[in-house]
C-alpha positions in Angstrom: 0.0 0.0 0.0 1.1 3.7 -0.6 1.1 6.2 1.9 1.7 9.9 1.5 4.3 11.7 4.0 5.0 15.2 4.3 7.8 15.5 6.3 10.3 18.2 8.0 13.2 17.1 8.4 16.2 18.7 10.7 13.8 18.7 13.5 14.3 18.6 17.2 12.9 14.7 17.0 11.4 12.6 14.7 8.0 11.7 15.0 4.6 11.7 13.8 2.6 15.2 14.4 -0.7 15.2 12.4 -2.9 13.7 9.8 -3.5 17.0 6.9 -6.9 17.7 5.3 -5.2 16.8 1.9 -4.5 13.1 3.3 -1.1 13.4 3.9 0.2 12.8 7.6 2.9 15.1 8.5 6.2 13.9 10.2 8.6 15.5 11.3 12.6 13.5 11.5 15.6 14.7 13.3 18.1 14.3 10.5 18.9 16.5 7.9 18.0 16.2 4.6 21.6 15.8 3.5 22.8 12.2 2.0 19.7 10.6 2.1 19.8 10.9 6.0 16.4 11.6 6.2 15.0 9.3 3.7 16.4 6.5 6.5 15.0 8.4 9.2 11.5 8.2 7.7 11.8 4.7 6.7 12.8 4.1 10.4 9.8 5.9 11.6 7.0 4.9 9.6 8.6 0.7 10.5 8.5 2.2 14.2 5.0 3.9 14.1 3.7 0.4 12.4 5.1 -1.9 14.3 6.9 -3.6 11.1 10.1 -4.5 10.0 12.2 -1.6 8.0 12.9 -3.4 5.1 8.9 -3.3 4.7 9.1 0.0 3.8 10.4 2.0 1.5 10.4 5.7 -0.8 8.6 5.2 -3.5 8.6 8.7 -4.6 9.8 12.0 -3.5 13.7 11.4 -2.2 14.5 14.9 -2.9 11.0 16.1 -1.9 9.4 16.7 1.7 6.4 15.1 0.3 6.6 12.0 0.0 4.9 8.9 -1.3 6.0 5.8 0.9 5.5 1.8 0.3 4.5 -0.3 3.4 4.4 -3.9 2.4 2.2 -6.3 4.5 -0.4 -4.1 5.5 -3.5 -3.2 4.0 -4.5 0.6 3.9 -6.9 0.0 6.6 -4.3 -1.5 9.0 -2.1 1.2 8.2 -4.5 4.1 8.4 -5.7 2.7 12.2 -2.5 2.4 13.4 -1.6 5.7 12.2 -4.9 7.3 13.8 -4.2 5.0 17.3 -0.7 6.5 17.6 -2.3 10.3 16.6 -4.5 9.2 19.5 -2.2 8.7 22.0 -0.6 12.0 21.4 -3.9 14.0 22.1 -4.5 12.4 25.1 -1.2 13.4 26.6 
């Protein structure tokens, strides 16, 4: 399944912040966009934030970009979406 990012990188941690009216969730990683550095970091993220392995995921499109389109394999869009909303959750309540 593909899953749209917007991310900012270079910030003070990486983690997920919100889910954008266009669709997109926003994310925001701790390394720079220099050498690919945050491509990892989002990769590393997005395998964190689903619970899956990181070689499950990968940038489909948008290495250069801070949006980004993002391949989970092993999930359906459903799975993917709830987890998404259950960890969004979790920040709101704290």
């Amino acid at each position: 399944m593909k899953l749209s990012l917007r991310v900012q990188p270079g910030a003070k941690r990486s983690a997920l912040l919100a889910r954008l009216a266009s669709g997109e969730y926003k994310v925001a990683v701790a390394a720079p966009p220099l050498e690919g550095r945050a491509n990892e970091a989002v990769v590393e993220l997005v395998s964190e934030l689903l619970g899956i392995k990181r070689r499950q995921v990968t940038v489909a499109r948008g290495t250069s970009s801070r949006s980004k389109l993002i391949e989970v394999e092993g999930l359906d869009e459903a799975d993917v979406h709830a987890r998404l909303a259950a960890r969004l959750a979790e920040l709101d309540s704290k």
